[in-house]
ZANUVO-706907 format. One record per residue (C-alpha): residue number from 1; residue in three letters; chain; z, y, x. Coordinates in Angstrom, 3 decimals. Layout:
# residues N
- NUM / ALA / A / Z / Y / X
...
END
This chain:
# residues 373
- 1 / UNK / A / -82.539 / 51.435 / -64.415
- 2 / UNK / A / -79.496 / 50.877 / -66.270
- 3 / UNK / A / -77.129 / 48.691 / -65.229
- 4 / UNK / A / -76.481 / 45.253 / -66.480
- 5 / UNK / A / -73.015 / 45.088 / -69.082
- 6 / UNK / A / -71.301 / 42.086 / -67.914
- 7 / UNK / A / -68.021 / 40.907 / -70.268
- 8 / UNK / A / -66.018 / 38.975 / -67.914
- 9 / UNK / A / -63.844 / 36.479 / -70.499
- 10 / UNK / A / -60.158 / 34.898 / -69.044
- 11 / UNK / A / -57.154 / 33.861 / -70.027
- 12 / UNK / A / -57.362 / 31.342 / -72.780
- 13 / UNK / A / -54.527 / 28.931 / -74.819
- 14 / UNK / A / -54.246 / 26.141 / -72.750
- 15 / UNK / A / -52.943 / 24.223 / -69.508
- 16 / UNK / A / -55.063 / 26.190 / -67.255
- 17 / UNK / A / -54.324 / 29.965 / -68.117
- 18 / UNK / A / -52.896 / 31.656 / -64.868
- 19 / UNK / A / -56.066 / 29.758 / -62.914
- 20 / UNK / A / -58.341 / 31.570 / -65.270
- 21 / UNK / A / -56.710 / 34.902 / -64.316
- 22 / UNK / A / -56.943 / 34.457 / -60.702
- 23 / UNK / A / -60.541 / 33.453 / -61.068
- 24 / UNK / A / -61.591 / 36.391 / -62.962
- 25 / UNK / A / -59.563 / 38.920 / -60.784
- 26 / UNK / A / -61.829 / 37.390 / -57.856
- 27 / UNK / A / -65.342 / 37.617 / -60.333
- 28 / UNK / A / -64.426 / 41.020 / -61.233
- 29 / UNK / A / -63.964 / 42.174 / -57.931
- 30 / UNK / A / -66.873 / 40.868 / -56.522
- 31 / UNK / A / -69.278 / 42.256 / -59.199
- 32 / UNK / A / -71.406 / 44.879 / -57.705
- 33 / UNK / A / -70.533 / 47.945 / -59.805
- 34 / UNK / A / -74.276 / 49.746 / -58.889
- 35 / UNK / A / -75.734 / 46.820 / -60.765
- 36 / UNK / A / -73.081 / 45.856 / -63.257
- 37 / UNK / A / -70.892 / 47.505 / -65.849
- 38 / UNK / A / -67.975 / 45.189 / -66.410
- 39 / UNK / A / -66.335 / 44.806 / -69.713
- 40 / UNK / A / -63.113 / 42.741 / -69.339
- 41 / UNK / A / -61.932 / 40.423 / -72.308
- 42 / UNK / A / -58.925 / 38.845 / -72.298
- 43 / UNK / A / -57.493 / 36.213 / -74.074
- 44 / UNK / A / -53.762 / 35.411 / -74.495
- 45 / UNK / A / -51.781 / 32.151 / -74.618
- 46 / UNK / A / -51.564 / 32.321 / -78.748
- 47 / UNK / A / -55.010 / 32.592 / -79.141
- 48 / UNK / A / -55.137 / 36.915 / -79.199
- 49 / UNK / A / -58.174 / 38.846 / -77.945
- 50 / UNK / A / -56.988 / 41.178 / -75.915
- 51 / UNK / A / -59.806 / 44.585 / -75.258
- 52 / UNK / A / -59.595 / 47.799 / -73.744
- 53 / UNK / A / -57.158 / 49.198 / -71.229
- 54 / UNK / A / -56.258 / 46.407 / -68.603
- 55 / UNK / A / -56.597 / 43.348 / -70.373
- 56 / UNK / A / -56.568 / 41.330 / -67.047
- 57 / UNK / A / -53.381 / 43.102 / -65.651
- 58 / UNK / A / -51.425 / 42.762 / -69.245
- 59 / UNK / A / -52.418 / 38.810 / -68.909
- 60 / UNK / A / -51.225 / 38.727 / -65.323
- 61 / UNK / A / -48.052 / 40.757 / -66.278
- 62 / UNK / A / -47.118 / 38.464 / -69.106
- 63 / UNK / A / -47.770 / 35.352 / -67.117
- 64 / UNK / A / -45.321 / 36.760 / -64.379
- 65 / UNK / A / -42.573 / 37.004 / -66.915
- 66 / UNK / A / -43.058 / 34.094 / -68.755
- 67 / UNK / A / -42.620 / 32.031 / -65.009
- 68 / UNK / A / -39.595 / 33.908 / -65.103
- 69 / UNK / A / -38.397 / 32.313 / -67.905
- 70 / UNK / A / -38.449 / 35.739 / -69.649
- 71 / UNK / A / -41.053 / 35.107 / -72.567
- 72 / UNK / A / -41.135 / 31.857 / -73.357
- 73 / UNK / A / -42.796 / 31.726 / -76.138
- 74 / UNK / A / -46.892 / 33.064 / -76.658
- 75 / UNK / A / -45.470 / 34.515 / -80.090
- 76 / UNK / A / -43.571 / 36.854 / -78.765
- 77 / UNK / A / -45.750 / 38.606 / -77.081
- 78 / UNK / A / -47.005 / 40.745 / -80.302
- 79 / UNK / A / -45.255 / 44.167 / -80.138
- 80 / UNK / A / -46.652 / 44.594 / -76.559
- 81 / UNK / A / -50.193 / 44.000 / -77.917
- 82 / UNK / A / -52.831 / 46.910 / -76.922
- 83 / UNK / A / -54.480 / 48.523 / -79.862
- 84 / UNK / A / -57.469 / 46.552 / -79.753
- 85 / UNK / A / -56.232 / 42.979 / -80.258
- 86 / UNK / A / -56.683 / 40.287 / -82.991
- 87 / UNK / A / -54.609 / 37.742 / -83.686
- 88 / UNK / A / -56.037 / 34.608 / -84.582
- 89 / UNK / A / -59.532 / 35.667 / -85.381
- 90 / UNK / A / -62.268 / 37.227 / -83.305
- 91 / UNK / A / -61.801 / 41.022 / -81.759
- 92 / UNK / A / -62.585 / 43.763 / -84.273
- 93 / UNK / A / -66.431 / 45.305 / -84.065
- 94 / UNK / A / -65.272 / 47.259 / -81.374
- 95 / UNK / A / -65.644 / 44.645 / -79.218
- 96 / UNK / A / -69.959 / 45.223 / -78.557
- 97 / UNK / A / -70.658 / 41.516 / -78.676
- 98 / UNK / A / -74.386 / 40.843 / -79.538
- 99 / UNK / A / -75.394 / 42.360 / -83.180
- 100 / UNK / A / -71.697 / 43.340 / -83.688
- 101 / UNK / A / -71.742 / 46.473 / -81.556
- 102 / UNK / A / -70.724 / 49.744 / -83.082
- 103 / UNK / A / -73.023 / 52.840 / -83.304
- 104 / UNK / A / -73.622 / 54.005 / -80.268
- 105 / UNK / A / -72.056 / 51.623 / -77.903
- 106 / UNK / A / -74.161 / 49.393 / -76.058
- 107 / UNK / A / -74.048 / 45.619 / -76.415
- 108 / UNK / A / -72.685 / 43.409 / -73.809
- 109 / UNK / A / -75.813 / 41.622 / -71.718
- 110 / UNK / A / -74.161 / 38.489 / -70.551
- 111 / UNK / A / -70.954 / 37.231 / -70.475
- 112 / UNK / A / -69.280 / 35.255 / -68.031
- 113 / UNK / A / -66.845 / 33.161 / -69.791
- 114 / UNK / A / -64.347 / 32.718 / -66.725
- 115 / UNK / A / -62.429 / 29.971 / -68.663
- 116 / UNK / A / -61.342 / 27.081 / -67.679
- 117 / UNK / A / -59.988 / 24.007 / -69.859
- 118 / UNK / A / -60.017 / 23.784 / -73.340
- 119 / UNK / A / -60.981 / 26.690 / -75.645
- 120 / UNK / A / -63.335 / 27.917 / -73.043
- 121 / UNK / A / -65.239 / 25.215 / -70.916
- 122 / UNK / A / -65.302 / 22.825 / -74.129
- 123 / UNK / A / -67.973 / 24.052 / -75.519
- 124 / UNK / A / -66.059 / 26.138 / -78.761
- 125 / UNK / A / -66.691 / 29.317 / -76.941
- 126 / UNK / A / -70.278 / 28.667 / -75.963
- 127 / UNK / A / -71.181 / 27.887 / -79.766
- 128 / UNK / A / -69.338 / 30.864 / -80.545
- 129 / UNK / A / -71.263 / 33.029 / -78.321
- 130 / UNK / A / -74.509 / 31.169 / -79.301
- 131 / UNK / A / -73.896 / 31.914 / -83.088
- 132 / UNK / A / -73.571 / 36.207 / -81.249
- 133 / UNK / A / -76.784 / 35.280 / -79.537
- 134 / UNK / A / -75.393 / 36.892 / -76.027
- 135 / UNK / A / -76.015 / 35.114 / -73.239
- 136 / UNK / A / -73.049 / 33.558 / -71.155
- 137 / UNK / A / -73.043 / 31.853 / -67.931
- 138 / UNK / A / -72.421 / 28.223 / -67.610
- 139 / UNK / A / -73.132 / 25.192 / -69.552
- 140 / UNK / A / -74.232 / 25.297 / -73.369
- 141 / UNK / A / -72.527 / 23.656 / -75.662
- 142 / UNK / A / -73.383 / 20.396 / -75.560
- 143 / UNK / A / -73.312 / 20.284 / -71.766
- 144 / UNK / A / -69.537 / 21.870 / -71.987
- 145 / UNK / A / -68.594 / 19.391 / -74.248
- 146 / UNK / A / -69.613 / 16.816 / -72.267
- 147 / UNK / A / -68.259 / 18.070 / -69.189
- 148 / UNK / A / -64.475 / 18.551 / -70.757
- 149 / UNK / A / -63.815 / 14.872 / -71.960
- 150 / UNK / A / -63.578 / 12.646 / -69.612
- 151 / UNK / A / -64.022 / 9.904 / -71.958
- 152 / UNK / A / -67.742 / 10.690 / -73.391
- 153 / UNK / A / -68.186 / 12.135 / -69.807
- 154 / UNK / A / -68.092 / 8.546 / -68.364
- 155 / UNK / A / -70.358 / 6.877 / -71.198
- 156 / UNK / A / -72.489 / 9.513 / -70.619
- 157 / UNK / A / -72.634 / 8.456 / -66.904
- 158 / UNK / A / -73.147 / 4.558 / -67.967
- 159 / UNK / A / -75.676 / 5.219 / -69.781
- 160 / UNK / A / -77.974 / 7.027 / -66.836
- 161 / UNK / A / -76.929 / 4.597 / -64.746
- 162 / UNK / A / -74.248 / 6.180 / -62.390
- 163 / UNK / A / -72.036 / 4.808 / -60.056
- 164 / UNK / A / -68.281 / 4.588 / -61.714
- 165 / UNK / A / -65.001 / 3.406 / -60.844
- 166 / UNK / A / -63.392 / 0.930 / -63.997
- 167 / UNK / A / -62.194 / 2.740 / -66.830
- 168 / UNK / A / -60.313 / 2.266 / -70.512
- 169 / UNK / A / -60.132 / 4.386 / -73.051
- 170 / UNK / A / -56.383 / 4.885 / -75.059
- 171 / UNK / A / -55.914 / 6.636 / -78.107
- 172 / UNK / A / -52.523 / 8.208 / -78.175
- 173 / UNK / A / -51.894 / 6.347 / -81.981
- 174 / UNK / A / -52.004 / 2.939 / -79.882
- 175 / UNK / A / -49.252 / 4.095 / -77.150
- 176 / UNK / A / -46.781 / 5.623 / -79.332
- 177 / UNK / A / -47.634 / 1.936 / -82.058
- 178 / UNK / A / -47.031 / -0.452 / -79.160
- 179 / UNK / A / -46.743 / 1.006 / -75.718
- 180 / UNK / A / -46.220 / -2.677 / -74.291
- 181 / UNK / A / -49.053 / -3.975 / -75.755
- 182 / UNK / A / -50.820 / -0.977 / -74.209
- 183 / UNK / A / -49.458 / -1.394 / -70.933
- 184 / UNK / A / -50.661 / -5.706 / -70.614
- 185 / UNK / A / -54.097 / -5.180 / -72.170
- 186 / UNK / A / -54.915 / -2.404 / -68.696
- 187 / UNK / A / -52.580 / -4.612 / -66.508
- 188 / UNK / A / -55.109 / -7.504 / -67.160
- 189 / UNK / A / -58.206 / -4.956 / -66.898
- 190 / UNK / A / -57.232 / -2.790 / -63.814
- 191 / UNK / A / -55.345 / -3.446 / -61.235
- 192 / UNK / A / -52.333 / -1.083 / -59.588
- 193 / UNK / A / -52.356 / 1.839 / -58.671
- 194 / UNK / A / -54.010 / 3.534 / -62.324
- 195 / UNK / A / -54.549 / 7.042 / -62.922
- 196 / UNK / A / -53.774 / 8.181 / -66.331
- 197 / UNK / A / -55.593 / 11.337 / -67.764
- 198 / UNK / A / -55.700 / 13.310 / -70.851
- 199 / UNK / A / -59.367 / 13.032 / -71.727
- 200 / UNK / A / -59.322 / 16.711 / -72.179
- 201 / UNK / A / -57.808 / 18.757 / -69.405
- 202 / UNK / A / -58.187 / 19.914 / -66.241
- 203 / UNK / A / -56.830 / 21.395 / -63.136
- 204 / UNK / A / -55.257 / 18.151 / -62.860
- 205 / UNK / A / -52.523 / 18.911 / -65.807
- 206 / UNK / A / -50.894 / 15.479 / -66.906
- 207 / UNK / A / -52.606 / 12.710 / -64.544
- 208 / UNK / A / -49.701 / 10.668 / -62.775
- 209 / UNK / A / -50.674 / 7.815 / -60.463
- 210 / UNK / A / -48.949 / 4.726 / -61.456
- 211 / UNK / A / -48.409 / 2.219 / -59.103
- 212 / UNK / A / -45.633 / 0.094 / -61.194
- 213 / UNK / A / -45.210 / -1.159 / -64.897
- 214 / UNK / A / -43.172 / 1.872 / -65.386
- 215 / UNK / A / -44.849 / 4.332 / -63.726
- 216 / UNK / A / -47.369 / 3.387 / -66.197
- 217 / UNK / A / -45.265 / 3.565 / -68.358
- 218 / UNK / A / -44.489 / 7.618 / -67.785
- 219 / UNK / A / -47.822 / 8.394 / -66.830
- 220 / UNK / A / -49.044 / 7.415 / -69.954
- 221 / UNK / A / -46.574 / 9.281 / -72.220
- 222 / UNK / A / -47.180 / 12.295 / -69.824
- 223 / UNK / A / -50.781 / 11.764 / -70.501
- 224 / UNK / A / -50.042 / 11.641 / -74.724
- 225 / UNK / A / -48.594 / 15.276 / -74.670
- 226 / UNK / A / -51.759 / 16.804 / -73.580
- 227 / UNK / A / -54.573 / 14.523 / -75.717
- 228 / UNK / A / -54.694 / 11.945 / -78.196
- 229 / UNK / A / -57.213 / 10.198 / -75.898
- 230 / UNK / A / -56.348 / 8.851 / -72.144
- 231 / UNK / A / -58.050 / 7.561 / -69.748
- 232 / UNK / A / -56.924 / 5.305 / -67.447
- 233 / UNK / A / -58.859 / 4.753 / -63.918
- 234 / UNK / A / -58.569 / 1.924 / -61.189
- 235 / UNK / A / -57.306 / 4.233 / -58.531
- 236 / UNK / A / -58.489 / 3.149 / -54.907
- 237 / UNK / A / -58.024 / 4.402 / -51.138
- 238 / UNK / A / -60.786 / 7.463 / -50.853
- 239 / UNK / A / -62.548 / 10.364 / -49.472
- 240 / UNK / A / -62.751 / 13.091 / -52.157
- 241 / UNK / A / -65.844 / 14.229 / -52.052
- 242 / UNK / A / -67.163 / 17.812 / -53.707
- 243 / UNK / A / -70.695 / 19.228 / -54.445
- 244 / UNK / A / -71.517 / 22.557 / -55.939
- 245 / UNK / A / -74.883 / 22.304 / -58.631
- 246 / UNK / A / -76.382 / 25.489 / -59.422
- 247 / UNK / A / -79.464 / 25.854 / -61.545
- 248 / UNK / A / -80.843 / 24.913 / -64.900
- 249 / UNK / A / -83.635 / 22.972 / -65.597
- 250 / UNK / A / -84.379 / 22.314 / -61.736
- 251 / UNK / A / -80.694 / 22.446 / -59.687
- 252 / UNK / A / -80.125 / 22.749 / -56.543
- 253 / UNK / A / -77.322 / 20.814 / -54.557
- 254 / UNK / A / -75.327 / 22.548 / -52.324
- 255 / UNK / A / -73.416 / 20.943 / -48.877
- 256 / UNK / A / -70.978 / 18.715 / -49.360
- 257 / UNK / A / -67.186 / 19.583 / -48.668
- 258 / UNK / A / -64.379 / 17.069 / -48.377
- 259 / UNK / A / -60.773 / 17.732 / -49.756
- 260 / UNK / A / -58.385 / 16.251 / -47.828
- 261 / UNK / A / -54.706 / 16.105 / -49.881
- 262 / UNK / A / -51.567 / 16.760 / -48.515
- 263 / UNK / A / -49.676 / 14.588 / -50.324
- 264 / UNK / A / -50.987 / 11.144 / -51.984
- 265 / UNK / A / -53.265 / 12.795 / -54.106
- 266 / UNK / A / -54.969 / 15.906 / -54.831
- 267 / UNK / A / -52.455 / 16.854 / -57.863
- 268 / UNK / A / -52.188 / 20.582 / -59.694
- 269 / UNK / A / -49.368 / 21.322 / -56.897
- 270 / UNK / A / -51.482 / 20.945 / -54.569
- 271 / UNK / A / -54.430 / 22.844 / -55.940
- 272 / UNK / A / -52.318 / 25.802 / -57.279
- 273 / UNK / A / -48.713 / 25.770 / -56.067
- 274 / UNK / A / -48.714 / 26.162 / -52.364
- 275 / UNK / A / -49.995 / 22.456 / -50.964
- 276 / UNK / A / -50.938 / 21.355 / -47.819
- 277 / UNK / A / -54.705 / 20.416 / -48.877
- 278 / UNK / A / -57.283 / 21.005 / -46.316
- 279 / UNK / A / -60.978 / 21.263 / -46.534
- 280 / UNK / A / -63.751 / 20.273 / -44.818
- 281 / UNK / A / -67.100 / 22.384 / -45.160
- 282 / UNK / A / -69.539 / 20.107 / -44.094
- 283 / UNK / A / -67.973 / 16.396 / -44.792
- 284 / UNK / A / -68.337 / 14.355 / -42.095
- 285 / UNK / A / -70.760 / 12.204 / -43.374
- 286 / UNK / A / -74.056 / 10.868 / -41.971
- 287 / UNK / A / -77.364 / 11.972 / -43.188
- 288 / UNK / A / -78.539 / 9.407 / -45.772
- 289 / UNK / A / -74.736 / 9.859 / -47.519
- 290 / UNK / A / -74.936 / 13.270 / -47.983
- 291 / UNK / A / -78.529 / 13.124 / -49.208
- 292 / UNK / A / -77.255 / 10.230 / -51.889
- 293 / UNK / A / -74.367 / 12.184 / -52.738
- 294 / UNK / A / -76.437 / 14.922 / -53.230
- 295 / UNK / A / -79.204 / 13.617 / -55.253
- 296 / UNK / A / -76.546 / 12.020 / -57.609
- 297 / UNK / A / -74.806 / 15.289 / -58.325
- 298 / UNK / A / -77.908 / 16.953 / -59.416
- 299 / UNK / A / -78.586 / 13.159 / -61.590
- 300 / UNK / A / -74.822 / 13.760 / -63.063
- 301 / UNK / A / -75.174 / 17.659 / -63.998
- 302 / UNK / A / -78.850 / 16.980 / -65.432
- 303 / UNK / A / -77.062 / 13.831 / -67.304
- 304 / UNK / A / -74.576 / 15.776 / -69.209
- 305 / UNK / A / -77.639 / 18.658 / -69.594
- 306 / UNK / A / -75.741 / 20.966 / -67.115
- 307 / UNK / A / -76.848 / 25.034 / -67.215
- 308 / UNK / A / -75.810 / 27.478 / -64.554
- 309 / UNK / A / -72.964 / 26.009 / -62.758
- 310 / UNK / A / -70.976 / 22.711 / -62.153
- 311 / UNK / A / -68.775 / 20.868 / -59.360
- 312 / UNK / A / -69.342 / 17.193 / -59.067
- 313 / UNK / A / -66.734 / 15.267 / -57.263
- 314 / UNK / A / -67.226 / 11.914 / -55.720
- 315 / UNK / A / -65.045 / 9.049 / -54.572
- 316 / UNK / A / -65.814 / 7.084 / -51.429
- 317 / UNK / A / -63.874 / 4.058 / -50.956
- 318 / UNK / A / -62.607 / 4.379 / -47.602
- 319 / UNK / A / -62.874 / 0.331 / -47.061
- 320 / UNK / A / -66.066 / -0.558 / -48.423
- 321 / UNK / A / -67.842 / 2.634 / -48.222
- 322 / UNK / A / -68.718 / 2.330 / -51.804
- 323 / UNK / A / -69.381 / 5.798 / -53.376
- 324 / UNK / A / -68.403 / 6.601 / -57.343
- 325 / UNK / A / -69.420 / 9.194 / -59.340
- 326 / UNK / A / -65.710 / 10.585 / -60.620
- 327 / UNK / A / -66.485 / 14.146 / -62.419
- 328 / UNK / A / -68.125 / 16.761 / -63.269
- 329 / UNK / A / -66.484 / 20.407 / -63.980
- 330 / UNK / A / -68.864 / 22.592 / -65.702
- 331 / UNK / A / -66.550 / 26.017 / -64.717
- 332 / UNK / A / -64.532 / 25.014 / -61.646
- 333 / UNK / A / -61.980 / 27.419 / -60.506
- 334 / UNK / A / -63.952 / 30.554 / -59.379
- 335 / UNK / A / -61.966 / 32.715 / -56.653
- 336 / UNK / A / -63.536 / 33.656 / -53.438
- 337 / UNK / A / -60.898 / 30.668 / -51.766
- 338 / UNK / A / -62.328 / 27.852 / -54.579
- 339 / UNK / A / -64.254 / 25.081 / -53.702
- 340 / UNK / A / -67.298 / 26.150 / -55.078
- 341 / UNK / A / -68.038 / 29.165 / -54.035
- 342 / UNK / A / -67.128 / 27.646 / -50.276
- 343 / UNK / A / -69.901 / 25.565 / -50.992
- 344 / UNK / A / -72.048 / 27.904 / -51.452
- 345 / UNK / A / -71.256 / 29.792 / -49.023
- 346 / UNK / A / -71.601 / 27.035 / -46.239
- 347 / UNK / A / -75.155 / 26.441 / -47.873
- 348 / UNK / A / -76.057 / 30.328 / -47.235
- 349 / UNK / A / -75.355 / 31.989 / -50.434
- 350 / UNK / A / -71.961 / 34.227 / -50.436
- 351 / UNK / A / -69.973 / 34.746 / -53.426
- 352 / UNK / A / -71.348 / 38.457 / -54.468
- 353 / UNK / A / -75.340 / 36.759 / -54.473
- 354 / UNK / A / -73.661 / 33.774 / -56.122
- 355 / UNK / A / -72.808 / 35.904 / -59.057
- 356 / UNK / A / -76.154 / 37.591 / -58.837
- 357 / UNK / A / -77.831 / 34.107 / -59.335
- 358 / UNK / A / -75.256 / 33.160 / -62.089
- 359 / UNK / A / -76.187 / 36.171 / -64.272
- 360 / UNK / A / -79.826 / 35.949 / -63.019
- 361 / UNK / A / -79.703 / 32.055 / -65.020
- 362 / UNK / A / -77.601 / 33.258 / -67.907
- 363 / UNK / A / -80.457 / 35.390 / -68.908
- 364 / UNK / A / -83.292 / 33.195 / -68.118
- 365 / UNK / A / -81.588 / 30.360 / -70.585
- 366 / UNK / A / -81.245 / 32.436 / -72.856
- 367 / UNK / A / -84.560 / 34.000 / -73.021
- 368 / UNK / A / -85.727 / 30.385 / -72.644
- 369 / UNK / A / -83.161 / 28.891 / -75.996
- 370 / UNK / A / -84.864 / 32.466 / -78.217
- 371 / UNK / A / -88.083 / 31.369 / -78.223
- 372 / UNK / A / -87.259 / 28.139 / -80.059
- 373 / UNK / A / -85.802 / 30.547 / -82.845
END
């Protein structure tokens, strides 16, 4: 039996690039190689597909030197381009995508689009890899879409019915028009402390807490240079609360963990850069929480029309004991260390079966979206 050609995808142009690598260094290392022929695909900081060789190393390299200070600038990067890159389009046919595999080389099986943020958990790169009809794991595109923007994320959750915490919507044309006028219209909605967000990010990249007029002030302009949409949350004292989803038309809910954050809040320092955050794998929670908690994630991925994968974090007011839906992320960072695998591993699954069940549902999606065709 031949073995199953897996292209592992990372990288990406946006915020969330180095995460991407380290989550695909742990994927590819954790791929059992009697069962799985790996095909890395990388793709650079300007948008270049980068094929053959060591696409993952070259990535890692050039993200080295550019927190060095030493290539600022994605452009740059050109002359030191393996042969088989593109720039600005899609990889040459020697890239065996789908139909577009050369003579003689077989085509990839499933891809595993270890992407995170936009240009790769949006949605754009599920369409694209819909249009090579190649199965990927993960959400398709309507799920991913969903999943990235917070602000059609929360509708979405209104309209089945799930537990939020208040919320605005800004456009970016109305802060940089009349910032002030911004600032009293959420003053007289929410109360202090907000969190502002660019609608379309993750890891964390560009939410500030604001607990004065001008920390508002910042957060919001901070929030403007990563989306034209914000949006701004009534922040309250919490538990942050994480479950792991896996499945597609039935999911399964896995334990739920706890992040406790070092500092005020769990911010992309603390995540990436060397915080203090602990984790708790079970929460401490009594039985008819963690069942609720865990019967809304599975309502919140099956609300956005989740596939695969997703981590759904909660907020529990530590006061009331009120609980509030607060996200979903449909590709959550992906070493063995993350979150989710954790999860899964507390429930019984460890991170090499994870995978297994991850490519396992890629397939059977997308043997279930060809016979509509």
């Amino acid at each position: 039996m031949s073995r199953i050609r897996v292209g592992v995808m990372f990288g990406g142009r946006n915020s969330e690039h180095e995460v991407s690598l380290r989550s695909a260094r742990s994927v590819m290392e954790a791929l059992d190689p009697s069962r799985y022929e790996i095909v890395p695909i990388g793709i650079d900081k300007g948008g270049r597909w980068v094929v053959g060789g060591d696409p993952l190393g070259e990535l890692e390299r050039r993200a080295d030197r550019s927190l060095l200070g030493r290539d600022p600038e994605p452009s740059r990067f050109a002359d030191d381009l393996p042969a088989h890159t593109s720039a600005g389009r899609l990889p040459d046919t020697d890239l065996p995508i789908g139909g577009g595999a050369p003579e003689g080389t077989r085509p990839i099986d499933v891809v595993i689009p270890v992407l995170h943020g936009l240009y790769g958990e949006d949605g754009t790169l599920q369409g694209l890899l819909d249009i090579a009809d190649v199965a990927y794991v993960g959400c398709g595109v309507l799920g991913a879409a969903v999943g990235m923007d917070k602000g059609v994320m929360k509708a979405t959750f209104a309209a089945a019915g799930l537990p939020q915490l208040p919320y605005r919507l800004v456009l970016r044309r109305d802060v940089d028009a009349d910032p002030d006028a911004v600032v009293a219209m959420l003053e007289s909605q929410l109360e202090y402390p907000m969190f502002t967000k660019p609608a379309n990010a993750g890891s964390s990249v560009g939410i500030s807490k604001c607990s004065t007029r001008d920390e508002l002030h910042a957060g919001l302009v901070e929030a403007c240079r990563h989306d034209r949409r914000l949006v701004i949350e009534q922040g309250i004292s919490v538990r942050e609360l994480e479950v792991a989803v896996l499945g597609n038309d039935d999911p399964e809910a896995s334990v739920v963990g706890e992040v406790v954050p070092g500092g005020d809040w769990y911010d992309y320092q603390d995540k990436y850069l060397g915080g203090t955050t602990t984790y708790v794998i079970p929460a401490e929670l009594d039985e008819a929480l963690s069942t609720r908690v865990r019967d809304l994630a599975v309502r919140a991925f099956k609300a956005i029309d989740g596939a695969g994968m997703a981590r759904i974090d909660f907020l529990l007011h530590k006061e009331t004991g009120e609980l509030y839906l607060n996200e979903v992320n449909t590709f959550p960072g992906f070493n063995a260390i993350s979150m989710y695998p954790k999860l899964w591993q507390a429930t019984g699954l460890s991170y090499a079966a994870l995978l297994d069940k991850l490519v396992q549902l890629a397939q059977e999606r997308h043997g279930d979206a060809r016979t509509r065709d």
